[in-house]
LUMTOR-823173 format. One record per residue (C-alpha): residue number from 0; x, y, z. Coordinates in steps of 0.2 Angstrom, whole numbers, plus 5000, padded with zeros to 4 digits. Example, Ala and Ser with C-alpha at 12.3 -4.5 7.8 and 13.67 -1.06 7.14 Angstrom:
# LUMTOR-823173
(pt 0 (5062 4978 5039))
(pt 1 (5068 4995 5036))
END
This chain:
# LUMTOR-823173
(pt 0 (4583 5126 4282))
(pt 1 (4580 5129 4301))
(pt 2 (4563 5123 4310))
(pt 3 (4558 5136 4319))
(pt 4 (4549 5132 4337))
(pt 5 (4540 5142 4352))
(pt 6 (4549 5137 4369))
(pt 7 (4543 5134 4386))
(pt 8 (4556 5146 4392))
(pt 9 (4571 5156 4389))
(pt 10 (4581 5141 4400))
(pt 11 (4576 5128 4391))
(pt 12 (4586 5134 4377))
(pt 13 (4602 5138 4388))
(pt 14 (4600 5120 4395))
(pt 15 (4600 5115 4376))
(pt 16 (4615 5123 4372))
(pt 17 (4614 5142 4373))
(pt 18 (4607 5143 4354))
(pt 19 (4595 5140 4341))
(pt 20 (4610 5129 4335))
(pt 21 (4615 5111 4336))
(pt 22 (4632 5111 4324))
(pt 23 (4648 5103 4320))
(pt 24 (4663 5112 4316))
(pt 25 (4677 5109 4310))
(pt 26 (4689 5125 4311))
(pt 27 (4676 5134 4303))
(pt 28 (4666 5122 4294))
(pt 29 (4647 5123 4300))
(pt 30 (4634 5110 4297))
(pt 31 (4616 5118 4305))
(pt 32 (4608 5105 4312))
(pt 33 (4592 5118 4316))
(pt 34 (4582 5109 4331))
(pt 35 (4576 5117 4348))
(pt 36 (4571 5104 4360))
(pt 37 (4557 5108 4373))
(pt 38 (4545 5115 4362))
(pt 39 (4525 5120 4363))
(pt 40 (4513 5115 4348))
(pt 41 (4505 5130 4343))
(pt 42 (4484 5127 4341))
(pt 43 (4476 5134 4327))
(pt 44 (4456 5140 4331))
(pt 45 (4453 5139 4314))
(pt 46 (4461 5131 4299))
(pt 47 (4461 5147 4291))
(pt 48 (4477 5156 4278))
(pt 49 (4475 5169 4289))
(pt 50 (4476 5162 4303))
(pt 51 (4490 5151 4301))
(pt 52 (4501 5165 4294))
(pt 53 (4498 5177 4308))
(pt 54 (4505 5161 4322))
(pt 55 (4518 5160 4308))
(pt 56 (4523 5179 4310))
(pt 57 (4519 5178 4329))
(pt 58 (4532 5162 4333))
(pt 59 (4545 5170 4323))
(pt 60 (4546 5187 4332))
(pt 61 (4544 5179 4349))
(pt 62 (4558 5163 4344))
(pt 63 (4569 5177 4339))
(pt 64 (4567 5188 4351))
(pt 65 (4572 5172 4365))
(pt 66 (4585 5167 4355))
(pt 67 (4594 5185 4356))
(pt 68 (4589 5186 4374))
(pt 69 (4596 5169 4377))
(pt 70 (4613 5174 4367))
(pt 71 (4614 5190 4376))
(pt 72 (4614 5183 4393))
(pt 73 (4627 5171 4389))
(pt 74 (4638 5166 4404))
(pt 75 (4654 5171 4406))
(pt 76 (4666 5156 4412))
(pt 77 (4679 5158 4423))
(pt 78 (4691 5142 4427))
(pt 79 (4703 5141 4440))
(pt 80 (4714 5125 4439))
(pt 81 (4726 5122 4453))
(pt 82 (4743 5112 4449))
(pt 83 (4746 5094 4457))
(pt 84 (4734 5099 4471))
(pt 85 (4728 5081 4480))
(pt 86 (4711 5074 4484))
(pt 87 (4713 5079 4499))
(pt 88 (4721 5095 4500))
(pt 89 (4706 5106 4504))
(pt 90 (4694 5107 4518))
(pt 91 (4680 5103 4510))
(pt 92 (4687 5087 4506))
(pt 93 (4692 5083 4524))
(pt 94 (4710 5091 4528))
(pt 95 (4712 5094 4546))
(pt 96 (4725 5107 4547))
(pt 97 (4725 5117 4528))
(pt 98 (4710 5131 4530))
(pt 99 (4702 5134 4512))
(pt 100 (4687 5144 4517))
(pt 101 (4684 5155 4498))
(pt 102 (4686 5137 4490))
(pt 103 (4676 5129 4503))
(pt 104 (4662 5143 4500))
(pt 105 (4663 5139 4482))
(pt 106 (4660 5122 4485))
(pt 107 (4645 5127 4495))
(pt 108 (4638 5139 4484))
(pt 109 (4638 5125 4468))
(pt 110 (4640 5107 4467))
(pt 111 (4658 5099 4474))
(pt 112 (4662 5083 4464))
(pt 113 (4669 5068 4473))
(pt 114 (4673 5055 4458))
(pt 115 (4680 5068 4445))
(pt 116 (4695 5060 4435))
(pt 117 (4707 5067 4422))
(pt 118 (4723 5064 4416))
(pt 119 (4737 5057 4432))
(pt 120 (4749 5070 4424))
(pt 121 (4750 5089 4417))
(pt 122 (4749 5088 4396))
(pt 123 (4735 5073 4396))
(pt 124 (4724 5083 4409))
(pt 125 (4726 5100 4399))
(pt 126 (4723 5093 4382))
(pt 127 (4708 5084 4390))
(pt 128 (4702 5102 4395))
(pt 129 (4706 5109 4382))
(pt 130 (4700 5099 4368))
(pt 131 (4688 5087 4377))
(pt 132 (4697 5073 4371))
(pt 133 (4707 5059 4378))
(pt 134 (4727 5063 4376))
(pt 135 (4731 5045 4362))
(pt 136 (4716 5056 4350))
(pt 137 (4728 5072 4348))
(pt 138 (4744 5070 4338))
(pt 139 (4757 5083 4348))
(pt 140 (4770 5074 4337))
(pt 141 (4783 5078 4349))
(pt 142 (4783 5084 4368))
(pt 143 (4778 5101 4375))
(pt 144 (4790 5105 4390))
(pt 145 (4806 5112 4390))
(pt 146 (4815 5108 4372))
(pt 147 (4801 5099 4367))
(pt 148 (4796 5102 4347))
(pt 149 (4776 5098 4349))
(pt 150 (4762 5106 4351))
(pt 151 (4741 5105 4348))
(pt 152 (4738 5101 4330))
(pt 153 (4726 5114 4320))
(pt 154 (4715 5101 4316))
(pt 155 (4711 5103 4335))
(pt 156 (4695 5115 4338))
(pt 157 (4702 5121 4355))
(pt 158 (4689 5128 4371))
(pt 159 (4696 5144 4369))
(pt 160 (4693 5144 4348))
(pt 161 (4677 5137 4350))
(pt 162 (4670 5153 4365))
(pt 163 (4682 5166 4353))
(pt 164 (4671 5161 4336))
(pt 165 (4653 5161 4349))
(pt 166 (4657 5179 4352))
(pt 167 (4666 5177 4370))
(pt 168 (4682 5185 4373))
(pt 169 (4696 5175 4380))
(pt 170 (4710 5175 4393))
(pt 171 (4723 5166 4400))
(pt 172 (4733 5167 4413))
(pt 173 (4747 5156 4420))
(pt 174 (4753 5137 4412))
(pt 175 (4749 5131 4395))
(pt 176 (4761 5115 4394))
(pt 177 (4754 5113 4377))
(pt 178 (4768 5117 4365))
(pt 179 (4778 5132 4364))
(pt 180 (4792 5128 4352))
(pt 181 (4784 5135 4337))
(pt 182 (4773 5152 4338))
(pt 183 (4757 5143 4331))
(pt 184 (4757 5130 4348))
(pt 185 (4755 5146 4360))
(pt 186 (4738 5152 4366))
(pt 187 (4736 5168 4358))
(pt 188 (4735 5155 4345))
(pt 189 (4726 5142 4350))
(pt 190 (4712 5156 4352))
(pt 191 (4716 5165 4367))
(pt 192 (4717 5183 4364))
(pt 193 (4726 5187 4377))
(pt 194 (4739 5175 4387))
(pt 195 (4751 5179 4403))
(pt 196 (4760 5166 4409))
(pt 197 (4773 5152 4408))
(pt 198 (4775 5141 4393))
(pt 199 (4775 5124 4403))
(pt 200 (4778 5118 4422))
(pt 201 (4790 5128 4435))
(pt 202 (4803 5115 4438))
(pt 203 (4810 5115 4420))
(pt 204 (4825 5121 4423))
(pt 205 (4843 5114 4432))
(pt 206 (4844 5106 4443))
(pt 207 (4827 5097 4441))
(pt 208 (4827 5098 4424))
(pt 209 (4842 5096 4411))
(pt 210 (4839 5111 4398))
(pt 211 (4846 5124 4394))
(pt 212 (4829 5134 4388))
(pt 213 (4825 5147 4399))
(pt 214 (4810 5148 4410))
(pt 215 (4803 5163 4405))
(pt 216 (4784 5172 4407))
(pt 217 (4775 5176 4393))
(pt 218 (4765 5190 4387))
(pt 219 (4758 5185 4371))
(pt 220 (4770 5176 4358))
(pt 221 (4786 5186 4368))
(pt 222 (4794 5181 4383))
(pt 223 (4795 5197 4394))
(pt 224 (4805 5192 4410))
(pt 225 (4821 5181 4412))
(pt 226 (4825 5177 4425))
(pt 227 (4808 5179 4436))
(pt 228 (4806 5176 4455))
(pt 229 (4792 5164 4459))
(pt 230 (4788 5169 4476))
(pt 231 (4774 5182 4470))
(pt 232 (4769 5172 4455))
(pt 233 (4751 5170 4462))
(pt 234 (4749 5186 4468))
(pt 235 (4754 5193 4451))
(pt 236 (4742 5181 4443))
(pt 237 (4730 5184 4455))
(pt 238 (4733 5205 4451))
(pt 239 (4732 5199 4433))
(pt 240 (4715 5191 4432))
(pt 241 (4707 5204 4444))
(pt 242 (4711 5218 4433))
(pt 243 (4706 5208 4418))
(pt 244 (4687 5206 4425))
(pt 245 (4685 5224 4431))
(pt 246 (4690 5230 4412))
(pt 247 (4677 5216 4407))
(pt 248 (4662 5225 4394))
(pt 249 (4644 5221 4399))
(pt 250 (4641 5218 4380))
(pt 251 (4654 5204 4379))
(pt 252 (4653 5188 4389))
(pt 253 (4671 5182 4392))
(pt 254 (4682 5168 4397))
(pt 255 (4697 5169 4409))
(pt 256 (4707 5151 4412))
(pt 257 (4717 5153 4428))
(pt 258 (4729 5139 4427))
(pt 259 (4740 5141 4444))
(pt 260 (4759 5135 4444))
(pt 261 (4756 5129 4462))
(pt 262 (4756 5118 4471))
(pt 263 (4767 5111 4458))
(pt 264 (4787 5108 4466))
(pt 265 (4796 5120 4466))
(pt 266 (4783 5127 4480))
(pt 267 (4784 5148 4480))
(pt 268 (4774 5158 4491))
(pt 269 (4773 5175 4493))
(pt 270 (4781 5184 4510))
(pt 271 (4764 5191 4514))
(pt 272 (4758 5175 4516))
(pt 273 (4775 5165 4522))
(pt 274 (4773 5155 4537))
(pt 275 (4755 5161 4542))
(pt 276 (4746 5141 4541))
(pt 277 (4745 5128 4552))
(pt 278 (4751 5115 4539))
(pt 279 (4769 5118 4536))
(pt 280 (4775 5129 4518))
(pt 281 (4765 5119 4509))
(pt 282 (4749 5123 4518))
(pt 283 (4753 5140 4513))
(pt 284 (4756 5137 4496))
(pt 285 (4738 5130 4497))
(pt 286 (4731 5143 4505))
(pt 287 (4737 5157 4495))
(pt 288 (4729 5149 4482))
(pt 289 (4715 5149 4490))
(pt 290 (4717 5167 4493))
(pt 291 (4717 5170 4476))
(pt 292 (4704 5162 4470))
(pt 293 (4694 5175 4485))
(pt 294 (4700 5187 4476))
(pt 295 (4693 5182 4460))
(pt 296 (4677 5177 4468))
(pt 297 (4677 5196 4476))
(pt 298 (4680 5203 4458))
(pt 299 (4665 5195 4451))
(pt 300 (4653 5201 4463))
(pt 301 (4660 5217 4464))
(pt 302 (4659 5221 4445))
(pt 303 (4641 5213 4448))
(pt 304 (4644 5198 4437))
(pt 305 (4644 5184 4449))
(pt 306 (4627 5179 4446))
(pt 307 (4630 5173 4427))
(pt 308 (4646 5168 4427))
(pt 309 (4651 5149 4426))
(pt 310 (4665 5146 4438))
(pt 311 (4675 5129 4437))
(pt 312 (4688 5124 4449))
(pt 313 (4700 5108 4449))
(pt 314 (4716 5104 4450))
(pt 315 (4728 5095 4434))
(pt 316 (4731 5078 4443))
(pt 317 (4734 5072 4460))
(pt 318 (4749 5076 4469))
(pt 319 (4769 5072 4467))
(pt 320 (4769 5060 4481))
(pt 321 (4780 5045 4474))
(pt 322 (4792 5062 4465))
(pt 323 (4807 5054 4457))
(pt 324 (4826 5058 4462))
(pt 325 (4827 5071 4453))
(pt 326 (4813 5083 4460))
(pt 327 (4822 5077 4478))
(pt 328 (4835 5090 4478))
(pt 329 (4837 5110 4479))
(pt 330 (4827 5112 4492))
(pt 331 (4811 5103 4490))
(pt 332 (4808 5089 4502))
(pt 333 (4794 5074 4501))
(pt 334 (4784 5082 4513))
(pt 335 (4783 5097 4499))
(pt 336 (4769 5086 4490))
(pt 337 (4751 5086 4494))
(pt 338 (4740 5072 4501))
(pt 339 (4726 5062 4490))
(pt 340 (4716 5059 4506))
(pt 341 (4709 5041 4507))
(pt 342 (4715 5037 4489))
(pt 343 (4726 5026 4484))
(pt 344 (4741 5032 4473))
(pt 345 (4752 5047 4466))
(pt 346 (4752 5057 4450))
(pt 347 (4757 5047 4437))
(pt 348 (4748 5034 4441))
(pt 349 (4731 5027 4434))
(pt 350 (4727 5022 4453))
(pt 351 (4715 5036 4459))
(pt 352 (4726 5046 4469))
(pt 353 (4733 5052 4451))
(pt 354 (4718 5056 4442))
(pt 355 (4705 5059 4453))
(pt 356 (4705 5078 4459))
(pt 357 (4696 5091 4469))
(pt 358 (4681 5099 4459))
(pt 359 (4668 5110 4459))
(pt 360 (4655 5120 4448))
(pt 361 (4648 5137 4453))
(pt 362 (4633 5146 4444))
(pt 363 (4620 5155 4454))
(pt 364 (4603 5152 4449))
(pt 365 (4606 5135 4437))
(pt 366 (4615 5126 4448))
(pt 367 (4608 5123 4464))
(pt 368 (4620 5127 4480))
(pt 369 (4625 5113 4492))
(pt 370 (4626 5100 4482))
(pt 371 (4640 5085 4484))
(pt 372 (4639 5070 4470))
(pt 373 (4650 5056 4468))
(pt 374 (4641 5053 4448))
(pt 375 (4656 5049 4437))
(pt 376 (4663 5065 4429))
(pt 377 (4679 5067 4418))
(pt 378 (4688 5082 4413))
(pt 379 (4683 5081 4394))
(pt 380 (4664 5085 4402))
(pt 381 (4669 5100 4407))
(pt 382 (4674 5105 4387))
(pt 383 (4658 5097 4382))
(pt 384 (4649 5107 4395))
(pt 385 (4657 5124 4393))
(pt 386 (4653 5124 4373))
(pt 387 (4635 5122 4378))
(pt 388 (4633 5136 4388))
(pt 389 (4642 5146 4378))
(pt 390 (4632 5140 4362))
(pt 391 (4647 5136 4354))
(pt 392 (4650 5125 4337))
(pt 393 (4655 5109 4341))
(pt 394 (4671 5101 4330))
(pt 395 (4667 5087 4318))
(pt 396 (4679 5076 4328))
(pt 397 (4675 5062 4341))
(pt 398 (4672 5070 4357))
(pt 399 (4675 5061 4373))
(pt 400 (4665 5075 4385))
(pt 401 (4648 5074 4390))
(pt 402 (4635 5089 4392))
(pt 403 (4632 5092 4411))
(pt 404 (4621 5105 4409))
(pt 405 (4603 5094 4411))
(pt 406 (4614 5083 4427))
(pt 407 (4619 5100 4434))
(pt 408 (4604 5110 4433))
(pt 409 (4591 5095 4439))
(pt 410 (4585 5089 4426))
(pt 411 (4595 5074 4424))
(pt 412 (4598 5063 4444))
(pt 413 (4615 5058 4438))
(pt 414 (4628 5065 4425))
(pt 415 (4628 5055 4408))
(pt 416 (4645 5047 4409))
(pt 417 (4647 5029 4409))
(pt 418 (4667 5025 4409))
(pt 419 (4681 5033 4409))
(pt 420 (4698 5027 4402))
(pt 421 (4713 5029 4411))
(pt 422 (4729 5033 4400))
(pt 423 (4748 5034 4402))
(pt 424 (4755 5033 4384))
(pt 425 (4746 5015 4382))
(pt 426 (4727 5013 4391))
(pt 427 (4730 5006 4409))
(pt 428 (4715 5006 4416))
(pt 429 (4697 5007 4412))
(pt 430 (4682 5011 4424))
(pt 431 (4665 5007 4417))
(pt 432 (4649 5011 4432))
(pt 433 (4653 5005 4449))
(pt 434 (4668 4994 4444))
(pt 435 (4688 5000 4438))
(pt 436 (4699 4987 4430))
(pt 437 (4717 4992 4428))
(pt 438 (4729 4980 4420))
(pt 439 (4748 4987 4424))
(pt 440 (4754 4978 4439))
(pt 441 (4755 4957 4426))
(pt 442 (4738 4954 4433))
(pt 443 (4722 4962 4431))
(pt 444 (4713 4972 4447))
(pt 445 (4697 4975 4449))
(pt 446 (4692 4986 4463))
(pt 447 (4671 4988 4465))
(pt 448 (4674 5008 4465))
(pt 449 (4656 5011 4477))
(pt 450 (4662 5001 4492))
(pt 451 (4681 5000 4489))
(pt 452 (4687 5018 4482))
(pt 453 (4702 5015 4490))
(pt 454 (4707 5001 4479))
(pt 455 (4713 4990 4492))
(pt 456 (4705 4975 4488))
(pt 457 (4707 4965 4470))
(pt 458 (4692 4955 4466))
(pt 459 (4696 4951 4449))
(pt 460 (4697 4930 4454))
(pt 461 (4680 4933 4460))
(pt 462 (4672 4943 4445))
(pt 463 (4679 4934 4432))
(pt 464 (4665 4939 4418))
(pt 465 (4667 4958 4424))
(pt 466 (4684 4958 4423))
(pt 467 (4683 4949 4405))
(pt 468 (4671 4961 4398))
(pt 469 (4681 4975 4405))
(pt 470 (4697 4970 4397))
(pt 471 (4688 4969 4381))
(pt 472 (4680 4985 4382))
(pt 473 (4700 4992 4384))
(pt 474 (4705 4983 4369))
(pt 475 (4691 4989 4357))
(pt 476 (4693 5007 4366))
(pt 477 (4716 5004 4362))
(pt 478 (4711 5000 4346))
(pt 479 (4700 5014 4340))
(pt 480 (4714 5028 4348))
(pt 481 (4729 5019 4342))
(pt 482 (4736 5012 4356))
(pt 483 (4739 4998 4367))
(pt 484 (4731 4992 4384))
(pt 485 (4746 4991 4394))
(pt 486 (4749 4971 4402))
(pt 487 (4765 4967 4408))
END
């Protein structure tokens, strides 16, 4: 049976998770756990039946009358993911010549993040995303790009299952990359309801990829163009998700996943936009971008939604810098990828220019504009967070996400994360606090990650006992996922 309490206020529940209930789930399976935290003791006058029935009466038709307010004010969430862009692409994390001034603005209306990681490549960061779990947790048994036969297991409660069974309805637009090879792998069964876009990235095809699978857009479970120009691609999606918030019902909260091709290689642009920065083709591939997400910004406020929606903005990993031969040919060009600012690194690679991204959280009124925070954040928080606000069952898995919500809306100084683990196929790194050990290179490096983001300088020789209890920590962590920590 559920307790039933009197709250302070109608946020406290939303900072609690949006709901009367804490659960686990398990594609389907709920256990209520039945607990609202910030409650007020109700005081008797007099120890009298009467009395105490009538406060009974009183706290159930005020709790239930919070709890439906509270579900029907539900955010909607809306999360725009940029492809390969680099740490330091944008303007508000320092590029001199590349104007982001909508992206820039929603950095300045929320909180922008300077030490958020994910996965150093495409399929570990969206699987992070989308199932707030590191990658070695989730058996794709086979790879998810052109040819390949795997895809997200159902024993996987995805964010979009999780926001489609709280009541939310659910979009996507642009890359999956998480299986397409059977029906079952795509999103508008993985809990979208609806999905345009492509099945995986837009350089899967000759020369820079040796397949003969076409690359294709998707409506749904059917591909609906072959061959497609890529030049307007952002402007469609951009046409897409605009059109999809004006239809939006004032009775449904909704969720709409953006998920850009660009600035992935091969860059597109449209011709509108062609030419018109100061920072070369790829500038404007990054400021169309840019464009579009002012678009979808212009949408919200325009429908007159923009106060209680929850927008997320990030890119995958960090950008192709070190790309291999064979992206090097057909017209892309090295100076095609983007730049990870101060950061040492490519994607890839478990140094941070891979995995540590642009990002940024936007929701008027909870989260306090202005804000810059360099608190530890990983991609599987943002899973973790989204179910909250959405009061969403949690999976009976492990999770590997923490709830933002009291860090974000300043009740918490710092968010909750302590470590992160770093993973190419096998765990190459590990940063735990102020310190990042990362074990690839036949030595171990430790970089103090407070006064030496740039990893220039190993101190390992002289933090023996950090670098041993670090290494430890990586084993123990290898061994609960089922890999190896890699040391050549």
């Amino acid at each position: 049976m559920n307790t039933l309490k009197l709250v302070k206020h109608p946020r406290s529940i939303l900072r609690q998770g949006g709901s009367t209930w804490s659960s686990k789930q398990h594609k389907g399976t709920v256990e209520p756990v039945g607990r609202i935290q910030d409650e007020v003791c109700l005081r008797e006058s007099k120890p009298k039946r009467i009395g105490r029935l009538l406060t009974i009466l009183f706290a159930f038709i005020l709790g239930s009358g919070l709890t439906s307010c509270t579900k029907s004010s539900r955010p909607n969430v809306v999360i725009l993911f940029a492809d390969d862009m680099g740490y330091g692409d944008l303007g508000c994390y320092g590029h001199p010549r590349i104007k982001t001034p909508n992206i820039d603005r929603l950095a300045d209306e929320g909180i922008r993040l300077t030490s958020f990681v994910t996965g150093s490549w495409c399929v570990p960061s969206r699987t992070q995303l989308m199932t707030g779990r590191y990658m070695p947790r989730v058996n794709f048994n086979g790879r998810t790009g052109s040819d390949g036969t795997g895809g997200l297991p159902d024993s996987e409660w995805t964010l979009a299952e999780a926001l489609k069974d709280a009541g939310y309805k659910t979009h996507m637009i642009g890359k999956w990359h998480l299986g397409y090879k059977e029906k079952r792998f795509l999103p508008v069964n993985q809990g979208f309801d609806t999905w345009f876009g492509l099945p995986y990235s837009n350089d899967y095809m000759k020369p820079w990829v040796q397949t003969d699978e076409p690359l294709g857009l998707f409506r749904g479970e059917t591909m609906v163009e072959h061959p497609f120009d890529q030049n307007p691609l952002t402007t469609r999606y951009t046409k897409e998700a605009v059109q999809l918030i004006e239809s939006s019902g004032a009775d449904q909260p909704f969720l709409l996943y953006l998920a850009y091709a660009m600035p992935h290689l091969p860059l597109a642009v449209s011709d509108e936009r062609r030419g018109k920065s100061n920072a070369g083709f790829y500038g404007d591939v990054i400021e169309e971008v840019d464009w579009s997400i002012g678009q979808v910004l212009k949408a919200l406020e325009e429908k007159g939604i923009a106060e209680n929606t929850l927008v997320f903005f990030a890119s995958d990993n960090g950008p192709w810098i070190e790309m291999p031969p064979r992206m090097q040919q057909a017209g892309n060009e090295l100076w095609h990828a983007g730049s990870a600012g101060p950061l040492r690194g490519s994607k890839g690679q478990t140094y941070e220019g891979g995995p540590r991204v642009p990002a940024m959280l936007r929701w008027p009124g909870k989260i306090a504009s202005g804000q810059v925070s360099a608190g530890l954040v990983g991609m599987p928080d943002i899973y973790r967070t989204v179910l909250t606000v959405a009061g969403a069952k949690l999976p009976d898995h492990k999770l590997d996400g923490h709830d933002l919500i009291p860090f974000l809306t300043g009740e918490a100084e710092s968010p909750p994360r302590k470590e992160y683990f770093y993973f190419k196929g096998e765990l190459e790194a590990l940063r735990a606090g102020d310190w990042k050990l990362r074990t690839v290179t036949g030595e171990p490096e430790l970089f103090h990650m407070l006064t030496d983001p740039f990893e220039r300088i190993n101190r390992a020789a002289d933090e023996p006992k950090e670098t041993k209890a670090l290494l430890a920590r990586m084993h123990e962590m290898a061994k609960e996922v089922g890999v190896r920590v890699k040391e050549l």
